[in-house]
C-alpha positions in Angstrom: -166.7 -277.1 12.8 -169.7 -279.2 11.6 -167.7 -282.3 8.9 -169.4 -283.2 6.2 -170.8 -286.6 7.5 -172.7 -284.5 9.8 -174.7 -282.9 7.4 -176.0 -284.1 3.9 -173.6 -281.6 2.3 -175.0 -282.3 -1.1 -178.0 -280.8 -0.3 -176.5 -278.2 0.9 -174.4 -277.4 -1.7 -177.8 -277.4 -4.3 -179.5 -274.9 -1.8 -176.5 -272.6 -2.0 -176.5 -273.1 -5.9 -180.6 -272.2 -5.9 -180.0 -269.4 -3.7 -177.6 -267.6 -6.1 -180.0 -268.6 -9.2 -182.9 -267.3 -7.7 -181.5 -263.8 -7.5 -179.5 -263.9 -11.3 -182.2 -260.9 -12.3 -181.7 -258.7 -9.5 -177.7 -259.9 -9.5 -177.6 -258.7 -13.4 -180.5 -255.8 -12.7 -177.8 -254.2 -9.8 -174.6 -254.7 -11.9 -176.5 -252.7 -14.9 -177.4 -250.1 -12.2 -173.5 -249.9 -11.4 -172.4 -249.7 -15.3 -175.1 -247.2 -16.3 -173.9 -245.2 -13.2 -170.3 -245.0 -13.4 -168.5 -243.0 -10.2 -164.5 -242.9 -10.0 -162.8 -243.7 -6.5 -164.1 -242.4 -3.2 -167.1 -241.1 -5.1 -169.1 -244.2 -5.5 -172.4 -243.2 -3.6 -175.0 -244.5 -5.9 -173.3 -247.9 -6.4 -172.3 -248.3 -2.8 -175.5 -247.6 -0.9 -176.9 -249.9 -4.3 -174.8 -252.9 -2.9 -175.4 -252.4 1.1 -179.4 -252.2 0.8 -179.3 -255.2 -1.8 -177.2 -257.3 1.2 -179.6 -255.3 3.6 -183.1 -256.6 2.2 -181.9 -260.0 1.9 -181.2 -260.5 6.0 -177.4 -259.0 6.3 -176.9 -256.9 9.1 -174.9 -253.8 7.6 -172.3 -251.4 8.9 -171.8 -248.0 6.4 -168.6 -245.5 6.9 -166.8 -248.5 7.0 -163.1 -247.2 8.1 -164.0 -244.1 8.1 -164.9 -244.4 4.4 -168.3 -243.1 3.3 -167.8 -245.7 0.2 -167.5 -248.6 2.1 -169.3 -251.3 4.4 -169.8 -254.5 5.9 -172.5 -257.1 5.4 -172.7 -260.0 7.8 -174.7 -262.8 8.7 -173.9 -265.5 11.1 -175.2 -269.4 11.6 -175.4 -271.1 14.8 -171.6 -270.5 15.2 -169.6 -267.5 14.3 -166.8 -269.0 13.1 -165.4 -269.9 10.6 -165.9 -266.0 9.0 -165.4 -266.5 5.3 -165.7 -263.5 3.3 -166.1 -261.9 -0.9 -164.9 -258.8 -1.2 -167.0 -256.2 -3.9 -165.6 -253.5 -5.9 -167.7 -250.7 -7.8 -165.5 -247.8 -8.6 -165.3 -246.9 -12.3 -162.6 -245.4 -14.5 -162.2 -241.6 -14.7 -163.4 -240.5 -18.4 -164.0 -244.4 -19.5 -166.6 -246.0 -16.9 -167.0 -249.5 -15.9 -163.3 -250.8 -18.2 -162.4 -253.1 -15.6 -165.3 -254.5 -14.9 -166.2 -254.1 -11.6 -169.8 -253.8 -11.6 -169.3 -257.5 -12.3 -166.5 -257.8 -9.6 -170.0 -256.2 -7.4 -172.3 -259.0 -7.6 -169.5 -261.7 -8.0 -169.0 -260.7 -4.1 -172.3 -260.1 -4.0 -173.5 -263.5 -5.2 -171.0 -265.2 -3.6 -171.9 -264.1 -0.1 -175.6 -265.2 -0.5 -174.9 -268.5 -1.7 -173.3 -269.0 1.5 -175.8 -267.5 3.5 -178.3 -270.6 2.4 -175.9 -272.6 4.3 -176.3 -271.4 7.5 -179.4 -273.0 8.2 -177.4 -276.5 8.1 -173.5 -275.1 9.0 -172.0 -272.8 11.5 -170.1 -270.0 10.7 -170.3 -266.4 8.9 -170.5 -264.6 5.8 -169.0 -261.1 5.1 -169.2 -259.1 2.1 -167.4 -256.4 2.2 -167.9 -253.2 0.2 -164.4 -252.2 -0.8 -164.2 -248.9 -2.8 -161.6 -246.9 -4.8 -159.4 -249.5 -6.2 -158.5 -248.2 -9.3 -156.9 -245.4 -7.3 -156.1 -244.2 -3.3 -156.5 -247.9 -2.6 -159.6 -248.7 -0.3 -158.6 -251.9 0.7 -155.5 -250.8 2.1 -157.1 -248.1 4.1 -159.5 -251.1 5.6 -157.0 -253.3 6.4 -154.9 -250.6 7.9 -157.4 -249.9 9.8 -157.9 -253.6 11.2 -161.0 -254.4 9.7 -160.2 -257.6 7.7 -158.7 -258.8 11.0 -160.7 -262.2 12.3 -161.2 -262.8 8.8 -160.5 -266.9 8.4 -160.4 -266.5 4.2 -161.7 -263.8 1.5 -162.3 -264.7 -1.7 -163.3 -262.5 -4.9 -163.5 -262.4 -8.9 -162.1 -260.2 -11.6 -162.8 -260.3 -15.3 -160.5 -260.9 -17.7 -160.1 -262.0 -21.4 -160.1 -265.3 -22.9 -156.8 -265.5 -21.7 -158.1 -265.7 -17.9 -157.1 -268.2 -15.5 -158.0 -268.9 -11.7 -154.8 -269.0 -10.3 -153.7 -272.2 -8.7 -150.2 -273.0 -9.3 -147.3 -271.5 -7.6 -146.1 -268.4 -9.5 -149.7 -267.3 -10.8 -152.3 -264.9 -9.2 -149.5 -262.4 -8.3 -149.2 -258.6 -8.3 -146.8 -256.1 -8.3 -146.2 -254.1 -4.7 -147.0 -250.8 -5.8 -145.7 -246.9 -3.8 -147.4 -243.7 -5.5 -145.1 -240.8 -5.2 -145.3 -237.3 -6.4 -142.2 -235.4 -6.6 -142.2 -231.2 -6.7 -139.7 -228.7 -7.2 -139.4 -225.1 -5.6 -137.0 -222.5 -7.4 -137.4 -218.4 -8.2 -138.3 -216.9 -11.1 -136.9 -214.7 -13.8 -137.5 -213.6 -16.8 -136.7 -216.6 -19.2 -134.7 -214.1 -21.9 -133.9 -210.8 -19.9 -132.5 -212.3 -16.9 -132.6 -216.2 -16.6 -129.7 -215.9 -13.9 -131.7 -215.1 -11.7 -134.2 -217.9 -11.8 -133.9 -221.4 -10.3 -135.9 -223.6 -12.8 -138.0 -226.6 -11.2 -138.7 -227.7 -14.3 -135.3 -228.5 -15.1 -135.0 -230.2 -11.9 -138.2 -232.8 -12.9 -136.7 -233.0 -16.2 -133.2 -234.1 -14.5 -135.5 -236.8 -12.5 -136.8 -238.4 -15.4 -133.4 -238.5 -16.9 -132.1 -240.0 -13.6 -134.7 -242.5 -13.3 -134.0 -243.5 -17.0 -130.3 -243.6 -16.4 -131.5 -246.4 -13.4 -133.4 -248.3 -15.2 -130.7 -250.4 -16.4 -129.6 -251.5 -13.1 -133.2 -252.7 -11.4 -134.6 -255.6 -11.7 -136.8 -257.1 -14.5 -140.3 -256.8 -12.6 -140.2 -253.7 -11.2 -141.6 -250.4 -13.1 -141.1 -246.7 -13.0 -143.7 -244.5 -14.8 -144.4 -241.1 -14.4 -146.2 -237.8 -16.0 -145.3 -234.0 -15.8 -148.5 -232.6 -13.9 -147.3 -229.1 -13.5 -144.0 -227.4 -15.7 -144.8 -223.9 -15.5 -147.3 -221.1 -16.4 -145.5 -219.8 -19.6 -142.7 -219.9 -21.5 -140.8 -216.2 -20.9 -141.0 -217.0 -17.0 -138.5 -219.3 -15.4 -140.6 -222.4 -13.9 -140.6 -221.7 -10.3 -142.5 -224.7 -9.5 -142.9 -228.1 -11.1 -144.3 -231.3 -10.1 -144.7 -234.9 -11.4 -146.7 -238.2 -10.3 -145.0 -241.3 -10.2 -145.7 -245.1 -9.8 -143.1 -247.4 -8.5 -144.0 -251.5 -8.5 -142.0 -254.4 -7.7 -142.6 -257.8 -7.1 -142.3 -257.4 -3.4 -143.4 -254.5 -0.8 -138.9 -254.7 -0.2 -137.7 -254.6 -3.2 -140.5 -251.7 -3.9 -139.4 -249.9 -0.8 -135.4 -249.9 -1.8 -136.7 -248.4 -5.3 -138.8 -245.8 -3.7 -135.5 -244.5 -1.6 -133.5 -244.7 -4.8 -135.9 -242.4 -6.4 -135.8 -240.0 -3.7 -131.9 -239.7 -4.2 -132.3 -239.3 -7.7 -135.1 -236.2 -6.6 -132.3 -234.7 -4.4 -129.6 -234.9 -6.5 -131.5 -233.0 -9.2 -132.7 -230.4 -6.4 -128.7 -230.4 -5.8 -127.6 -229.8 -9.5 -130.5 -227.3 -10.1 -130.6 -225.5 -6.5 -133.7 -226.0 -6.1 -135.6 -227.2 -3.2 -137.6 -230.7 -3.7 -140.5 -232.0 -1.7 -140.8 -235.9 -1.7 -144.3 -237.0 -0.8 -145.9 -240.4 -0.5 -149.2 -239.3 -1.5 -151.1 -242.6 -0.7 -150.7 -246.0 1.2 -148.6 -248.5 -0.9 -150.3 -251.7 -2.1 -148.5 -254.7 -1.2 -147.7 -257.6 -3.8 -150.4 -260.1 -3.7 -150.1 -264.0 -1.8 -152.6 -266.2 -3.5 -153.6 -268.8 -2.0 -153.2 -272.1 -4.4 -155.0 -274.5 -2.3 -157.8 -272.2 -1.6 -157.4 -271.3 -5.7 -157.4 -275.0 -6.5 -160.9 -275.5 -4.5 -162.6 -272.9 -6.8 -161.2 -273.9 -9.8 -162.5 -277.4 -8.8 -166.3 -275.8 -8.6 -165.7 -274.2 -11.7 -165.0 -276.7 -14.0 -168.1 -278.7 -12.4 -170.1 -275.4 -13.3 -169.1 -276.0 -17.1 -166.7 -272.8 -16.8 -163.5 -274.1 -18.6 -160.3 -271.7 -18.4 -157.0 -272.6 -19.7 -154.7 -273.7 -16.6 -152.3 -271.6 -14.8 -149.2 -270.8 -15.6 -146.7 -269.1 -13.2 -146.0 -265.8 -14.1 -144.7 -262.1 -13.5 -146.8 -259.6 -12.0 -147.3 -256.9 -14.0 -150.1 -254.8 -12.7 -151.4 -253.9 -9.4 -154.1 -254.0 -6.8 -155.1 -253.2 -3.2 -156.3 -256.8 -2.8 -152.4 -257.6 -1.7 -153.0 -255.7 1.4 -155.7 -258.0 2.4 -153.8 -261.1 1.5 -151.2 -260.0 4.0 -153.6 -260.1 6.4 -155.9 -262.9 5.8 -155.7 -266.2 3.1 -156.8 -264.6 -0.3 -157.7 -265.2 -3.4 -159.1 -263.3 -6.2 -159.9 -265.2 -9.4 -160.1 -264.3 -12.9 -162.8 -265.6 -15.2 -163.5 -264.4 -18.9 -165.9 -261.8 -19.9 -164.4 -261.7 -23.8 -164.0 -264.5 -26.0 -161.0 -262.4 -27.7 -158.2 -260.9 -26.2 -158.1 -256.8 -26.4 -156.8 -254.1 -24.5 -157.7 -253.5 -21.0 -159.3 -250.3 -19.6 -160.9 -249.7 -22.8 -164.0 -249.3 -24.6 -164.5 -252.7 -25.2 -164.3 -253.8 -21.9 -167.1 -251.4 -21.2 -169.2 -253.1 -23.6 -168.2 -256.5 -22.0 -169.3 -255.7 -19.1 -173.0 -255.4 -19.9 -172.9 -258.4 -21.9 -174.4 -261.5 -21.9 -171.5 -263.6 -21.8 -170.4 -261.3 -18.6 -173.6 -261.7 -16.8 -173.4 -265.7 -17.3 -170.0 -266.2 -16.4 -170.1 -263.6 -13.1 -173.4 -265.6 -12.0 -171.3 -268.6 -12.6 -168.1 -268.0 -10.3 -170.5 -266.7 -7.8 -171.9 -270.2 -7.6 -167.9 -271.4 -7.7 -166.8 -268.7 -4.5 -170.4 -269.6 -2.5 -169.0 -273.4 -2.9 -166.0 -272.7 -2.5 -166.7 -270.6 0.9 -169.2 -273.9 2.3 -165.9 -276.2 1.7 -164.3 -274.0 4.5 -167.5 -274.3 6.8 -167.3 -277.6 6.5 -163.7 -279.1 5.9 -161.5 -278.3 9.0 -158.7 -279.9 7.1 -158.8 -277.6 4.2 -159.3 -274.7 6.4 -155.8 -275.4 8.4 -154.1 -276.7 4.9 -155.1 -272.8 3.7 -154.5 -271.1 6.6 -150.9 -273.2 6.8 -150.2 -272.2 2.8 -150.7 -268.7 3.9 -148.5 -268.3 7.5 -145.6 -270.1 5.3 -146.2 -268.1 2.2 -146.3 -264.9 4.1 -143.5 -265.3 6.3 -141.3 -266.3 3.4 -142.1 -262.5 2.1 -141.1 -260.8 5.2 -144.6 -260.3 6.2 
């Protein structure tokens, strides 16, 4: 690893900043291709072949189908050395019936960005630069499919953005940047049946079994712990009302603050599904419809590098706090596997409501544009650090074997 006597870093570090300005039109000009073309998970064509050719024009040598997902890909481009690899991870996948509410044609060319800054410093460092096209997070979970699939493997650190409100914070105390482990589960019911008035005794009612599970999941409520959640809807209760349901089904989310504590919920569930099969005498099918999301290990001292770029970049954010997870994401799969972090950055100078209209109009602002171009600068600097300081490097890779092997990973 080239230190950073060996190189006049500072020069460096401007050419990695110039790179990034020099594309802030076509950054901003792809992002408003992505949020005038909204496509929900596994369906992001446009927006994913939008992001490979932009990487592909600019020198990166690009792999499509990318885990046997026609969403995703890989973008790389290597300096004199191929390691270390530092990668951004991009997201593009809009909200069914909303659009871009989470923002993540910004979370697109954050990655994006990012990933030719660094680029600019391969000329002068060794090492590579992956950006990874990472589809279907807001549902099914792409990253988890990818890293299932071994292909954040070799991977020395990943870095990404996500938008928030005023309220958002890079992570870098112990306690922030977390998530909540996350199991989707759909639960169905078989029974016979009837007539609902002429003769109900001879129907088994599979509604009445689904109702029984959301009383039995209410009844456990009391006796989990404070992070987790258990939500659920009714997605099937029948065809009409003078028939016995013979079949009824519901979806269901179970978090936790660890992939453990999340499994032990998801059995507990189960028994609450068969003892309403058992009281109803009907026959329950338990199904783990998709690959869980873990919880997510930030890495602080990678955190506490970016959030020293930032504030040089004039991006102020209050300071982290350590806090509960509360939602959920598909990035914790990758931090199992490879020093992560994914900071947050404001697009709103308000707090409001999440996956909402609003946020859609944030993100096709210009206070989003600015701020996105900004923590691409941040992550690009961020990422040279790594090429550059082999001390860092082991500190991060050290935080991250300790942190992960704490959590049973």
């Amino acid at each position: 690893m080239v230190q950073a006597e060996a190189v006049d870093l500072s020069a460096v570090q401007e050419n990695v900043v110039a790179a990034i300005e020099a594309e802030r039109d076509d950054l901003i000009a792809l992002s408003r291709f992505i949020h005038a073309h909204p496509e929900i998970a596994m369906q992001e064509t446009a927006s994913s072949a939008a992001c490979a050719a932009f990487l592909e024009r600019r020198g990166f040598a690009v792999e499509r189908n990318v885990a046997g997902l026609p969403t995703a890909f890989r973008a790389s481009v290597a300096g004199s050395g191929e390691r270390p690899t530092i990668a951004y991870l991009a997201e593009y996948d809009a909200l069914p019936g909303l659009g871009h509410g989470c923002g993540h044609n910004l979370i697109a060319i954050a990655g994006i960005g990012a990933g030719i800054g660094l680029r600019a410093a391969l000329n002068s460092v060794p090492g590579t630069v992956t950006v990874f096209g990472t589809p279907a997070e807001e549902a099914i979970g792409g990253k988890a499919i990818m890293s299932d699939a071994g292909i954040f493997d070799g991977i020395d650190a990943a870095m990404g953005a996500h938008p928030g409100t005023v309220e958002a914070v890079c992570p870098t105390v112990e306690g922030s940047g977390q998530a909540l482990a996350c199991q989707a589960v759909r639960i169905e019911f078989v029974g016979r049946p009837a007539h609902a008035a002429a003769d109900p005794y001879n129907g088994i009612n599979g509604l009445n079994a689904l109702i029984e599970t959301f009383n039995g999941i209410n009844a456990l409520r009391q006796h989990i712990c404070s992070d987790a959640r258990i939500h659920g809807i009714i997605t099937h209760g029948g065809e009409a009302p003078n028939v016995v349901p013979s079949f009824a089904a519901g979806d269901f989310l179970i978090r936790a603050q660890t992939m453990a504590y999340m499994n032990e919920l998801v059995e507990k569930v189960r028994r609450v599904a068969e003892g309403a099969a058992a009281m109803t005498g009907s026959e329950v099918r338990y199904l783990l419809p998709e690959r869980a999301t873990f919880d997510m290990i930030t890495n602080h001292t990678l955190a506490r590098r970016i959030k020293t770029h930032l504030d040089a970049l004039g991006l102020a954010m209050p300071e982290a706090v350590p806090e509960e997870g509360s939602g959920s994401t598909d990035w914790g799969n990758v931090s199992y596997v490879v020093p992560s972090v994914e900071t947050g950055f404001p697009i709103l100078d308000r707090v409001c409501t999440w996956h909402s209209p609003e946020v859609v109009e944030a993100a096709d602002s210009a206070m989003g544009y600015e701020n996105t171009i900004t923590v691409a600068k941040a992550l690009a600097l961020a990422g040279l650090d790594l090429l550059t300081d082999a001390a860092l490097l082991r500190r991060v890779k050290g935080e991250f074997a300790e942190t992960r092997a704490a959590r049973g990973g």
